[in-house]
KOLDRENPA-572708 format. One record per residue (C-alpha): x, y, z; residue number from 0. Coordinates in pm, 1 decimal. Each point is the difference from the previous one (the first is absolute). Layout:
KOLDRENPA-572708
+----------+----------+----------+------+
|       px |       py |       pz | resi |
+----------+----------+----------+------+
|        X |        Y |        Z |  NUM |
...
+----------+----------+----------+------+
//
This chain:
KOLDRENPA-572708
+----------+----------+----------+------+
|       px |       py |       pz | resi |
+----------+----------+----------+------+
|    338.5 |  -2893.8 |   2176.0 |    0 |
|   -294.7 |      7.3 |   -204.6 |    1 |
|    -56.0 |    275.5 |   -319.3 |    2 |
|   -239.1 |    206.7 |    218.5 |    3 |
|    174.1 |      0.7 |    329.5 |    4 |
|    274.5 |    187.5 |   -174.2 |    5 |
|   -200.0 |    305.9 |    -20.1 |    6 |
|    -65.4 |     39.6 |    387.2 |    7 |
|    409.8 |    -42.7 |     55.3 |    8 |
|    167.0 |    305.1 |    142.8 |    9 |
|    328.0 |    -44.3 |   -223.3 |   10 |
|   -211.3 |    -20.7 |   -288.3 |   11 |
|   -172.0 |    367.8 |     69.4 |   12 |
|    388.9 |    106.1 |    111.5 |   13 |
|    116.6 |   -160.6 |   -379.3 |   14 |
|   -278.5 |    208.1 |   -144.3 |   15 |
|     25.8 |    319.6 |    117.9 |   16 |
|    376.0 |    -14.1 |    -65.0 |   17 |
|    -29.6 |   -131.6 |   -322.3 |   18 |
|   -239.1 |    280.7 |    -92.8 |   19 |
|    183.0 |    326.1 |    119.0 |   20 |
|    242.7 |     23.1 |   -275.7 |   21 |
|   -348.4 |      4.6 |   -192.0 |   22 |
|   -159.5 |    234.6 |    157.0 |   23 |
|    286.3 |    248.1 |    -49.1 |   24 |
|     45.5 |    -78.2 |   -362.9 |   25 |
|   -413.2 |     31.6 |    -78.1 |   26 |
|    -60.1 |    317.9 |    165.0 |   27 |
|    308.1 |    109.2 |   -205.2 |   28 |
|   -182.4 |   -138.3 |   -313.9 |   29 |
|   -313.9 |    159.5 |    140.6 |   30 |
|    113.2 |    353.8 |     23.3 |   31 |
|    183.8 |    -35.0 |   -329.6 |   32 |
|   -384.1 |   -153.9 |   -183.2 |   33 |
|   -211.7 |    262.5 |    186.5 |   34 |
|    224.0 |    280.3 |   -156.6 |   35 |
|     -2.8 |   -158.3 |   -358.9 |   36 |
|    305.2 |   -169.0 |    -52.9 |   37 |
|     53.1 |   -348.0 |     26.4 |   38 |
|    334.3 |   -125.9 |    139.6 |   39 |
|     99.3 |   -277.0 |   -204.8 |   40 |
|    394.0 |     25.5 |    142.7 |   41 |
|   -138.4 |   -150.1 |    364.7 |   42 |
|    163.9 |   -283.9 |    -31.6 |   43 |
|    332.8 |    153.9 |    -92.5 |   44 |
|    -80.0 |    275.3 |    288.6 |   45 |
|    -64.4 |   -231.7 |    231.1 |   46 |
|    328.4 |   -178.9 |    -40.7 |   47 |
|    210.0 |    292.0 |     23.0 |   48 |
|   -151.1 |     82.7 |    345.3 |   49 |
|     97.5 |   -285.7 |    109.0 |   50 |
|    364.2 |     16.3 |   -119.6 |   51 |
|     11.2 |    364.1 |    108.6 |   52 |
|   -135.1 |    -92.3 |    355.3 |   53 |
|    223.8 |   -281.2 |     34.1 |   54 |
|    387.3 |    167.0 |   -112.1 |   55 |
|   -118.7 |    307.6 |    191.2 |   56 |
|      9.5 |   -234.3 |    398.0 |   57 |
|    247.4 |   -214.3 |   -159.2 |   58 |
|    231.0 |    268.5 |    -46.4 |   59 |
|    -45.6 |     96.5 |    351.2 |   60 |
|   -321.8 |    263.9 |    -18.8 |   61 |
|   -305.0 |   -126.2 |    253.7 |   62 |
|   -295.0 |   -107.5 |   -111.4 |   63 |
|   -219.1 |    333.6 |    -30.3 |   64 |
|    239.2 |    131.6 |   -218.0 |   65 |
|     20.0 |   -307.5 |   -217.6 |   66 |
|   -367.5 |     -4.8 |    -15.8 |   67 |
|     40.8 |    412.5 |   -125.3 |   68 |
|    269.8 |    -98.7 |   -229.1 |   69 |
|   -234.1 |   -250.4 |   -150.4 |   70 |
|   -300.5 |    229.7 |     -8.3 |   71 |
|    219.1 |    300.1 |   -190.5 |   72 |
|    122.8 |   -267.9 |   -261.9 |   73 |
|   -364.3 |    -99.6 |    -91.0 |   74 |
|    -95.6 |    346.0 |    -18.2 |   75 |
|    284.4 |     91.3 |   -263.2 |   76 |
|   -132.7 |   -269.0 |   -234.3 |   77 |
|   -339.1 |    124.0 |     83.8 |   78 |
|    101.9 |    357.3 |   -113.9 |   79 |
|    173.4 |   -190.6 |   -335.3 |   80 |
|   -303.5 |   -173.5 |    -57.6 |   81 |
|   -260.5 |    310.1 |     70.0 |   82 |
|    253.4 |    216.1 |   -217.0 |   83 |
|    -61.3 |   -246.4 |   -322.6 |   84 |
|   -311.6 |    -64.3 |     26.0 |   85 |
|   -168.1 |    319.2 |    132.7 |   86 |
|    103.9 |    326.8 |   -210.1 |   87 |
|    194.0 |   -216.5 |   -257.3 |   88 |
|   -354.0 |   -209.1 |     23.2 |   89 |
|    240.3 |   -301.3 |   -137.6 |   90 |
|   -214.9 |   -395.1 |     38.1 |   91 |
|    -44.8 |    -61.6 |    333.1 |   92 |
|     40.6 |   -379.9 |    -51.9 |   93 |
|    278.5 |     12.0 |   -151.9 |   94 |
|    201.0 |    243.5 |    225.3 |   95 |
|    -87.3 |   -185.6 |    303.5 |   96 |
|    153.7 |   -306.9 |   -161.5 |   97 |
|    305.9 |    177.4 |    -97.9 |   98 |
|     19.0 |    148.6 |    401.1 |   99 |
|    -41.5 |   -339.9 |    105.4 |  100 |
|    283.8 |   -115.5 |   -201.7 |  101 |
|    206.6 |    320.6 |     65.7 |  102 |
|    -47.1 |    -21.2 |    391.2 |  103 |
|     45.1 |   -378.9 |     -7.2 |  104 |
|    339.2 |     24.1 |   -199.0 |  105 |
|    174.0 |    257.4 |    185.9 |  106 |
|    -85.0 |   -179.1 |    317.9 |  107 |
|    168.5 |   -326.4 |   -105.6 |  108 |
|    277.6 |    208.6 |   -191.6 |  109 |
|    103.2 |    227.2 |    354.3 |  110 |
|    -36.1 |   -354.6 |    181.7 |  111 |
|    251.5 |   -130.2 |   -202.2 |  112 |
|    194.0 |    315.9 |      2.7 |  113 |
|    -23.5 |     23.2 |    384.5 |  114 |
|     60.5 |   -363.6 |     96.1 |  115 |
|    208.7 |   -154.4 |   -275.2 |  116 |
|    113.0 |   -314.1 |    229.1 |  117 |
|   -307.7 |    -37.9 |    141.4 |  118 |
|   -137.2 |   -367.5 |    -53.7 |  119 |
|   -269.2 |     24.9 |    256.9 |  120 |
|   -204.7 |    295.9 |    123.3 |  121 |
|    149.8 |    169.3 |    325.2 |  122 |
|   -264.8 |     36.2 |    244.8 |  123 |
|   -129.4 |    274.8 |    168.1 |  124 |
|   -118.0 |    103.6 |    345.2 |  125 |
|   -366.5 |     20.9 |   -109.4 |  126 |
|   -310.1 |    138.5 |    211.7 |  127 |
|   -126.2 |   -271.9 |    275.2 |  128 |
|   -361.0 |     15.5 |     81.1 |  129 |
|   -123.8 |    216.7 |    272.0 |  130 |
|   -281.4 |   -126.8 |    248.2 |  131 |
|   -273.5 |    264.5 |     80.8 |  132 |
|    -42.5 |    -29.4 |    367.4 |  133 |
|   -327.3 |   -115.2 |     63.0 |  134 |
|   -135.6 |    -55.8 |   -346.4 |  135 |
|    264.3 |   -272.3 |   -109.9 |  136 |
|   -177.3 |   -216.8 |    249.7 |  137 |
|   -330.6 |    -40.9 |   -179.5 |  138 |
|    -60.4 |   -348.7 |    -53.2 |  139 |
|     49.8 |    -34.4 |   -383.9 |  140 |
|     13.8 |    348.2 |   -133.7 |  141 |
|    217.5 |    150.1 |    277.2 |  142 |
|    313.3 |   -160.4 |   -187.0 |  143 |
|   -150.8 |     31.9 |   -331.9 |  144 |
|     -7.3 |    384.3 |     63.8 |  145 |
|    123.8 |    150.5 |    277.0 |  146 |
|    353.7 |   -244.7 |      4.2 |  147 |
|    151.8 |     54.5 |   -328.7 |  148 |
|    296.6 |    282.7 |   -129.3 |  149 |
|      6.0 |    352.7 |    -28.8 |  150 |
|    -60.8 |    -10.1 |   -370.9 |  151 |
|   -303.3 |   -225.8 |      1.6 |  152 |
|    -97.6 |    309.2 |    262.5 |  153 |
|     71.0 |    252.3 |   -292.0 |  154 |
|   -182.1 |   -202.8 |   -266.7 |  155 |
|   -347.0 |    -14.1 |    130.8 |  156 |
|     41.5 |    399.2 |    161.1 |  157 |
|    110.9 |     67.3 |   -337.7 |  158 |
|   -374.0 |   -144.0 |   -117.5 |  159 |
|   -131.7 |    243.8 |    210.7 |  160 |
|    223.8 |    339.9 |    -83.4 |  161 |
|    -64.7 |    -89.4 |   -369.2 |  162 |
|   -404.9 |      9.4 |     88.0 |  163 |
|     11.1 |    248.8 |    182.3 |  164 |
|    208.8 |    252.6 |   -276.4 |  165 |
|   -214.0 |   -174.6 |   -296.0 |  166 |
|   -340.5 |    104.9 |    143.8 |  167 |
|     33.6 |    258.0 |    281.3 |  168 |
|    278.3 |    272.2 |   -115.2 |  169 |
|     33.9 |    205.6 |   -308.7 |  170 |
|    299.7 |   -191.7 |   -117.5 |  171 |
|   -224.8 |   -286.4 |    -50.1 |  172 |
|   -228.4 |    157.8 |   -128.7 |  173 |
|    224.3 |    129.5 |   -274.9 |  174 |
|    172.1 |   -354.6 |    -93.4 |  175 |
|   -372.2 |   -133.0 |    -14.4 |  176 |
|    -65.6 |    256.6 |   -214.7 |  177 |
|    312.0 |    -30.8 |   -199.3 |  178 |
|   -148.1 |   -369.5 |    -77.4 |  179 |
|   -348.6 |    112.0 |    -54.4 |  180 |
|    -29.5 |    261.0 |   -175.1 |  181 |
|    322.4 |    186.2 |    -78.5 |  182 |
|    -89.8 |    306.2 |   -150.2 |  183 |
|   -246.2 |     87.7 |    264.3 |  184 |
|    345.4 |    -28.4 |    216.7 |  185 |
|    175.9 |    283.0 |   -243.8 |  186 |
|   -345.2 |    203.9 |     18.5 |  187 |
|     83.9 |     44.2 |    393.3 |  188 |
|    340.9 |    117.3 |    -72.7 |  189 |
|    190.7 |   -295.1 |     91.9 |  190 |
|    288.8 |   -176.9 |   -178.5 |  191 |
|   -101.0 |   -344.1 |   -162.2 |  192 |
|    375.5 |    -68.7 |    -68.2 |  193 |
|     34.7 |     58.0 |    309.5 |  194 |
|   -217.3 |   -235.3 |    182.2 |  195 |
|     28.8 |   -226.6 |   -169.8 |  196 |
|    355.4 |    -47.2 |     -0.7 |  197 |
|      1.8 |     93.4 |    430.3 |  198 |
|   -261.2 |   -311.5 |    -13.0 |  199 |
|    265.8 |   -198.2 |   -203.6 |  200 |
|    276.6 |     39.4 |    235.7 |  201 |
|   -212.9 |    -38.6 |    312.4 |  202 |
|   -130.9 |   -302.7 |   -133.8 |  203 |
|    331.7 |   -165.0 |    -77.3 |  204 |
|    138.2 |    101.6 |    311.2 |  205 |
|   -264.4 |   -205.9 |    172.8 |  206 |
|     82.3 |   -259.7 |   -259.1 |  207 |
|    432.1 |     11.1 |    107.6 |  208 |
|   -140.2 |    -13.9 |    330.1 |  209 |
|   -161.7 |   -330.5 |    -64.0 |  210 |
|    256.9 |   -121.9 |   -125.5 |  211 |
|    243.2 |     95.4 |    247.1 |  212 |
|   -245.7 |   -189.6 |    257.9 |  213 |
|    144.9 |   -320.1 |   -184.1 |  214 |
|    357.6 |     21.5 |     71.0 |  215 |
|    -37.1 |    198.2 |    385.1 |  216 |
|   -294.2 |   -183.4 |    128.8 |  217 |
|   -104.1 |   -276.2 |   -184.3 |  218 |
|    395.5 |   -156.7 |    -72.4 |  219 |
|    326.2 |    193.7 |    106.3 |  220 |
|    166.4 |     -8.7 |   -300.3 |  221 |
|    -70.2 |     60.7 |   -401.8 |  222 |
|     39.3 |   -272.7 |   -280.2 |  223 |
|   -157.0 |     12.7 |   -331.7 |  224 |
|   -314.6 |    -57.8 |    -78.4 |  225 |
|   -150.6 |     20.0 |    338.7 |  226 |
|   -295.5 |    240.8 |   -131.7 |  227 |
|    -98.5 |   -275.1 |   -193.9 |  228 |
|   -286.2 |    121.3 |   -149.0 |  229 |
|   -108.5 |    182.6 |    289.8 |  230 |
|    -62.0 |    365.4 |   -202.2 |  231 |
|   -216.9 |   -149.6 |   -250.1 |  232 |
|   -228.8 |   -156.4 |    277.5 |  233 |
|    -73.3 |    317.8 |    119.7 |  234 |
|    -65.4 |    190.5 |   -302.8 |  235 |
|   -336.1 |   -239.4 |    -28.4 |  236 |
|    -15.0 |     28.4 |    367.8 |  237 |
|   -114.7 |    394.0 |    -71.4 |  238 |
|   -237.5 |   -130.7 |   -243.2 |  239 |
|   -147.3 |   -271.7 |    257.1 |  240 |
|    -16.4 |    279.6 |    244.5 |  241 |
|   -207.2 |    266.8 |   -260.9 |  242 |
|    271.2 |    242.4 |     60.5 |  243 |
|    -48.0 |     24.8 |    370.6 |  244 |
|    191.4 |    -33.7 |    272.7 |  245 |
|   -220.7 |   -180.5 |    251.0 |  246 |
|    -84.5 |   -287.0 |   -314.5 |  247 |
|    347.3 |      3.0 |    -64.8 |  248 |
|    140.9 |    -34.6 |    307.4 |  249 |
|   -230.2 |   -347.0 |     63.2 |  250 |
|    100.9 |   -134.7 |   -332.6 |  251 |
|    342.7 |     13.8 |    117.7 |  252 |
|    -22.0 |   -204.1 |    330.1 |  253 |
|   -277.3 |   -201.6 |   -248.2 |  254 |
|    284.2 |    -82.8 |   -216.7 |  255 |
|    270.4 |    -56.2 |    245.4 |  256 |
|   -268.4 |   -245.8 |    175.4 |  257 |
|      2.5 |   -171.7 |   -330.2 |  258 |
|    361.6 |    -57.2 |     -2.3 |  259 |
|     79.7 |    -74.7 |    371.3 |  260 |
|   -290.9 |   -248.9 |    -17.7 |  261 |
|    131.7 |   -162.2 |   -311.3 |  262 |
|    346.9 |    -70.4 |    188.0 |  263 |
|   -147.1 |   -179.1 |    336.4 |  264 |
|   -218.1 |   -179.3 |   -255.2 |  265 |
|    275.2 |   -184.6 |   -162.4 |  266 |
|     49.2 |   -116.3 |    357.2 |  267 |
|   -332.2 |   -117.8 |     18.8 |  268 |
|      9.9 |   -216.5 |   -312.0 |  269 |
|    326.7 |   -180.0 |     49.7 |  270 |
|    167.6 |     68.3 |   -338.7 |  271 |
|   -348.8 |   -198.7 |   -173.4 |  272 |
|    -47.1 |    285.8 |   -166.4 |  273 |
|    277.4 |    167.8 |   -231.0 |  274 |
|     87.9 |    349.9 |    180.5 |  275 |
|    -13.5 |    207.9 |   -323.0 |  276 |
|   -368.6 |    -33.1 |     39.7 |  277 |
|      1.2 |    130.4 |    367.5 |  278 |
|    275.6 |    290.8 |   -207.4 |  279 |
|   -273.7 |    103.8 |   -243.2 |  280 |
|   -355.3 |    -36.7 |    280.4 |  281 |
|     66.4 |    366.5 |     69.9 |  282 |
|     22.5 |    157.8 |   -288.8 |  283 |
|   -250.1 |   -192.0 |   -156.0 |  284 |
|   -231.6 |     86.4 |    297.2 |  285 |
|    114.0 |    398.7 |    -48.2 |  286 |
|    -89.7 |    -46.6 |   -375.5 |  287 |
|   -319.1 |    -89.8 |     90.1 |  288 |
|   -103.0 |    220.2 |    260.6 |  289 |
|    155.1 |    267.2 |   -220.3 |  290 |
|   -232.7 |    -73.2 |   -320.2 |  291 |
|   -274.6 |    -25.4 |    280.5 |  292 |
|     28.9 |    356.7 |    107.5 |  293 |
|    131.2 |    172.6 |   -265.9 |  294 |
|   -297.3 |    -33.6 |   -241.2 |  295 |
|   -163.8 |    236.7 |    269.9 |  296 |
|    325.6 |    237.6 |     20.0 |  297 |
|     -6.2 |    343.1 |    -57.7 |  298 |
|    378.1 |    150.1 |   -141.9 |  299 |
|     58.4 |    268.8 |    -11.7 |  300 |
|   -113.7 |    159.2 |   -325.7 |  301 |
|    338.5 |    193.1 |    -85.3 |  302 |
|    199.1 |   -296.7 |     56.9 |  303 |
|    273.5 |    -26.9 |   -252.9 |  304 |
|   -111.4 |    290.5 |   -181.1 |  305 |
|    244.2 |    267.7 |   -108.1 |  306 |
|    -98.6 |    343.3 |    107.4 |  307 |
|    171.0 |    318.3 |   -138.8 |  308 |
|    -51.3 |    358.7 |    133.2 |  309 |
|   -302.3 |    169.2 |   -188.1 |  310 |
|   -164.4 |   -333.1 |   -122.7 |  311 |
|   -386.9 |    -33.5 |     71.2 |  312 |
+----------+----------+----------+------+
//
């Protein structure tokens, strides 16, 4: 198979789009968090916790909705620990997101251990199968891409369009743009900054448990360390790449994930000539530079990582 013929594979497109929904989740989580003026450092740590949450939730006999709730209400208690510090206590937001990362990631290895003591491999789950859409799934090429893939890949992209639709077409939205715009014009309505911001905090890293939960109920059926593997901190530049909007964000997502299911059949391709920690590094490499591309052009948001306290101006 030659370099180029990979791209017009269906089980490449299928790799992609499944490679990128845990992405998707985890940006628009790191979107919403941005847009209100806080950034979520503790992604990574969030992330993982979903996924243990998710995961000991089926395994200990709840079905998969709930594990996927389970997951979602864990992210959005470190969100709420991590809007807390770094909202009205206006503590560094680098450094408390590093600390949350650390936090969420130890107590998820700690209750693993706790939970499964004997344990020398991880139990599996029953995790979501994929579920055709009749008629659509047979599109030459996209139909499986798409329209042939699991509930939570479903989610993630209708989760793109919820979070565009609150961001610019209801008050809420309004408010958290706002919130990381120009804060004291939010107070000036009567609104809550704390508030907001901290709502925007937990929303956004319930998306992020979410995505992480995608890892160990749709992507694998069971958890094991490590398997975000970096995953949080690709989409933190991933809302850069995407100029803190959805629709940009959501295609440097499946751009990514393109990347990295490309650089796997490619290591086919070459035969083991080449060593495969260069095929390892082409996507990030290629995200690097599409990020320094686009982001001299970026507009933040201009209360980003700014402190606000009732009554400033």
């Amino acid at each position: 198979m030659e370099a180029f013929d990979i791209l017009l594979t269906t089980s490449f497109w299928v790799a992609a789009i499944r490679i990128a929904s845990p992405l998707i989740f985890a940006t628009m989580g790191e979107l919403i968090c941005e847009r209100a003026g806080v950034l979520n450092l503790g992604i990574e740590g969030i992330m993982t916790a979903g996924a243990f949450a998710g995961w000991i939730t089926v395994y200990a006999g709840g079905d998969l909705w709930t594990g996927v709730a389970v997951a979602a209400l864990a992210g959005m208690g470190f969100g709420l620990l991590h809007g807390f510090l770094t909202v009205p206590l206006g503590l560094s937001q680098h450094v408390t997101g590093i600390g949350i990362t650390l936090l969420a990631t130890s107590i998820t290895y700690f209750t693993y251990r706790i939970a499964l003591p004997e344990v020398t491999s991880p139990p599996k789950i029953e995790a979501f199968v994929p579920f055709a859409v009749p008629g659509l799934s047979n599109i030459p090429l996209v139909g499986p891409a798409l329209f042939n893939q699991t509930p939570l890949t479903y989610l993630a992209f209708v989760s793109v369009a919820i979070v565009a639709w609150i961001l610019y077409r209801t008050p809420v939205g309004i408010a958290v743009r706002a919130a990381g715009e120009n804060p004291a014009a939010v107070e000036a309505q009567g609104i809550s900054v704390t508030a907001v911001r901290i709502g925007s905090v937990m929303a956004g890293s319930a998306l992020m448990a979410v995505g992480g939960a995608f890892l160990t109920m749709s992507a694998f059926n069971s958890f094991f360390f490590e398997m975000v593997n970096g995953r949080g901190w690709i989409c933190i530049a991933l809302v850069v790449f995407g100029s803190w909007r959805p629709g940009k964000a959501l295609i440097g997502a499946i751009l990514f994930a393109a990347f990295d299911a490309y650089q796997v059949r490619l290591q086919q391709v070459t035969g083991g000539v080449v060593p495969y920690q260069v095929f390892l590094m082409l996507p990030y490499v290629l995200s690097i530079l599409a990020l320094v591309f686009v982001a001299r052009r970026a507009t933040y948001p201009k209360a980003l990582m700014v402190p606000y306290q009732k009554g400033e101006r």
